[in-house]
C-alpha positions as CSV (number, residue, x, y, z in Angstrom):
1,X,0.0,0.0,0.0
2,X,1.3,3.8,-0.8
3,X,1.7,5.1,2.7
4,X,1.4,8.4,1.0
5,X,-1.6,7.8,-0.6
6,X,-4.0,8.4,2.3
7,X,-2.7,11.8,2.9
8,X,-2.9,13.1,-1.0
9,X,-6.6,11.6,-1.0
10,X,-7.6,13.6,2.0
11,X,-5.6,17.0,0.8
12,X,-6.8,17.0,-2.0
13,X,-11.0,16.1,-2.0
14,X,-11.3,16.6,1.8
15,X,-13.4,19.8,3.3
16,X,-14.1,19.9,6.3
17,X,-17.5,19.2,7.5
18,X,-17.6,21.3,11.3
19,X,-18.6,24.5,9.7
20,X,-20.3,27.3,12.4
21,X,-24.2,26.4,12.4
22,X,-24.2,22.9,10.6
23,X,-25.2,19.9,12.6
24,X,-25.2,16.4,12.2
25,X,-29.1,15.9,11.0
26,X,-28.0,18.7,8.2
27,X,-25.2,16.1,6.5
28,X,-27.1,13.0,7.5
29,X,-26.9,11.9,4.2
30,X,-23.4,12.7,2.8
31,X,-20.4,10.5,3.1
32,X,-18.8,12.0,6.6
33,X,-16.1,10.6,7.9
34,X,-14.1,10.8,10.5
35,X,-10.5,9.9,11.9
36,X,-9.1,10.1,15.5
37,X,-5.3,10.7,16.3
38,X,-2.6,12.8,17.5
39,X,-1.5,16.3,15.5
40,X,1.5,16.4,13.9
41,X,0.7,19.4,11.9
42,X,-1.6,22.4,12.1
43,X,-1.8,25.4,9.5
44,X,-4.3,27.6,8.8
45,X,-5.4,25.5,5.5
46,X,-4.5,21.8,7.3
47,X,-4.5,19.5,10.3
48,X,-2.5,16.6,9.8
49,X,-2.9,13.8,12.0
50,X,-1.5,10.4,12.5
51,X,-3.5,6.8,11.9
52,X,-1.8,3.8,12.4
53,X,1.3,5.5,11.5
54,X,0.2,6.8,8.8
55,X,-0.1,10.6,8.0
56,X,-3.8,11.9,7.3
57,X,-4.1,15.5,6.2
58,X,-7.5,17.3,6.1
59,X,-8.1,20.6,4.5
60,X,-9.7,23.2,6.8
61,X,-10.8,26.9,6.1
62,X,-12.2,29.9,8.4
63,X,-15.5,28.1,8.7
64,X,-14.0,25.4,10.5
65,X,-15.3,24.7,13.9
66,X,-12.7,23.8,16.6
67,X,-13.2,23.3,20.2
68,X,-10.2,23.4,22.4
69,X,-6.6,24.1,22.0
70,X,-5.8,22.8,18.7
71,X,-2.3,22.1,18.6
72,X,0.7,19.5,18.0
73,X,0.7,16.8,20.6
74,X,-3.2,17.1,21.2
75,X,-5.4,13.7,20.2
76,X,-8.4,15.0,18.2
77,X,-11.5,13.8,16.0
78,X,-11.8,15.4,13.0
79,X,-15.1,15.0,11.3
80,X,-15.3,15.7,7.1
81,X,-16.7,14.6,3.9
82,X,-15.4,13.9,0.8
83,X,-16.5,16.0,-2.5
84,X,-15.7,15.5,-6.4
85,X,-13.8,18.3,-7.8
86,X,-13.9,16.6,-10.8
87,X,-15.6,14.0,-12.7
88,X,-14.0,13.2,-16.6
89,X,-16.3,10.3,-18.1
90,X,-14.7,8.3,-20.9
């Protein structure tokens, strides 16, 4: 398995779903996800987190709703959804 694949999937077609007003009966529907671990990384665009060893790095904006002190070191539970940039039929 490509231990970097996980992490390109999740940068790239990850947004984060904890956006000031949502709640869970609102994406009840969508594919959520979500994935638990220790920070390794946090900018303002990213949170990377580790699972199972491997590196998971989820997009994040101003919307994005976090409670506590998000930083390295801290175990957290990041909830998001995946969403098609771009769909080429052949």
């Amino acid at each position: 398995m490509n231990k970097s694949l996980p992490s390109k999937v999740c940068s790239v077609v990850v947004a984060l779903v904890l956006i000031a007003g949502f709640n869970g009966s609102v994406l009840a529907d969508d594919h959520s996800y979500q994935v638990t671990g220790p920070v390794t990384a946090v900018t303002a665009t990213s949170i990377t987190v580790t699972k199972k060893g491997e590196p998971w790095t989820v997009s994040r904006d101003a919307n994005t709703k976090v409670t506590g002190d998000l930083k390295v070191g801290s175990k957290v539970t990041i909830q998001y959804h995946m969403t098609a940039d771009t769909v080429t039929v052949k």
